[in-house]
Phi, psi and omega in degrees: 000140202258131173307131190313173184259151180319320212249020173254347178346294193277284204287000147315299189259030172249330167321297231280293193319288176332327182268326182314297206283322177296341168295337174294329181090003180250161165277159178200191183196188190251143158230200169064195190291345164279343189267294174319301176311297206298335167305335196126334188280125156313136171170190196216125169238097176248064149202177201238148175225128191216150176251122191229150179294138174244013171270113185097006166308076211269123201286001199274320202306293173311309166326290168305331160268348158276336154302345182261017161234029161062034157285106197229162171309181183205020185203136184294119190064076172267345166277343176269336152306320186300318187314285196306333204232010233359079183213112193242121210270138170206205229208146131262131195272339188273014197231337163090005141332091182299157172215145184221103173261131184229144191287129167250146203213321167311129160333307189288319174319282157314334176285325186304297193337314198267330165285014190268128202250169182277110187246126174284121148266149149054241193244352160251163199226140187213148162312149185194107186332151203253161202280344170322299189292296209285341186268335186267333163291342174268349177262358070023288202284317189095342197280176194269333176290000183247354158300319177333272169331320187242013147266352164303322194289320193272012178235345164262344177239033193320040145249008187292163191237093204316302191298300167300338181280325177277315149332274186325307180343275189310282241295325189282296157350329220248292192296327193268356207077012227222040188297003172279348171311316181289319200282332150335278177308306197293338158326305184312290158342304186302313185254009152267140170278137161265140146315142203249000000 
């Protein structure tokens, strides 16, 4: 059997993950950086970052319909990390794709879910954050490439509703403990013009 082609990489193991999760029967959607290109943001990503609703979740259940997409941990005992960090880090092995599916467990968690829409890679159609959401998961991760992503997000998507993206911000900054987020983001802010 001849090894997949380079650039089909991402859409494989985006496949693989997409049937794994729909088999669970919960929502979930693509976050992280394939969620920025689907937004609109120019950039490069070679791995997939995704969210399935996680309350009443049993993390052993998951763990088990992604092996049967030859999704496997990529960290010794990934399932008591997810339990600890909801975060559960893994693989797809024939394409050698990281994937990181996190558990959402937060009110703002649940609203992206249920407002997250269908976006085409390729040949797969997948739930996919919407860029309102995708600019407060990206002041959440914190890294200088996700600060990038959201003045990019917010100079290609001027309806975002900046008051509202800060408000989800504090709340969630709060719960993680993490008031330097806030004070992060409102930099950011600072250096977008609002939309009139």
């Amino acid at each position: 059997m001849p090894a997949p082609r380079s650039e089909h990489l991402l859409e494989d193991a985006l496949q693989a993950l997409g049937r794994a999760l729909e088999g669970l029967g919960r929502p979930w959607m693509i976050i992280g950086g394939l969620a920025a290109i689907a937004r609109g943001v120019r950039r490069f990503t070679t791995d997939i970052d995704a969210a399935v609703r996680g309350d009443g979740l049993c993390i052993d259940e998951v763990v088990g319909v992604l092996d049967a997409e030859a999704i496997r941990p990529r960290i010794e005992d990934a399932a008591a990390f997810a339990r600890a960090n909801l975060v559960l880090l893994v693989r797809h092995e024939p394409t050698g794709i990281d994937l990181d599916v996190s558990l959402a467990w937060s009110s703002f968690e649940h609203e992206a879910l249920a407002a997250a829409t269908p976006c085409r890679f390729g040949r797969v159609e997948v739930p996919v954050v919407t860029a309102d959401d995708l600019v407060v998961f990206k002041g959440i991760a914190g890294r200088a490439k996700d600060e990038e992503d959201i003045v990019t997000l917010l100079a290609l998507h001027p309806a975002i509703d900046q008051d509202r993206a800060r408000q989800r911000l504090v709340a969630l900054a709060a719960l993680a403990e993490a008031p330097e987020l806030v004070q992060a983001f409102d930099a950011i802010l600072g250096r977008v013009p609002r939309a009139r």
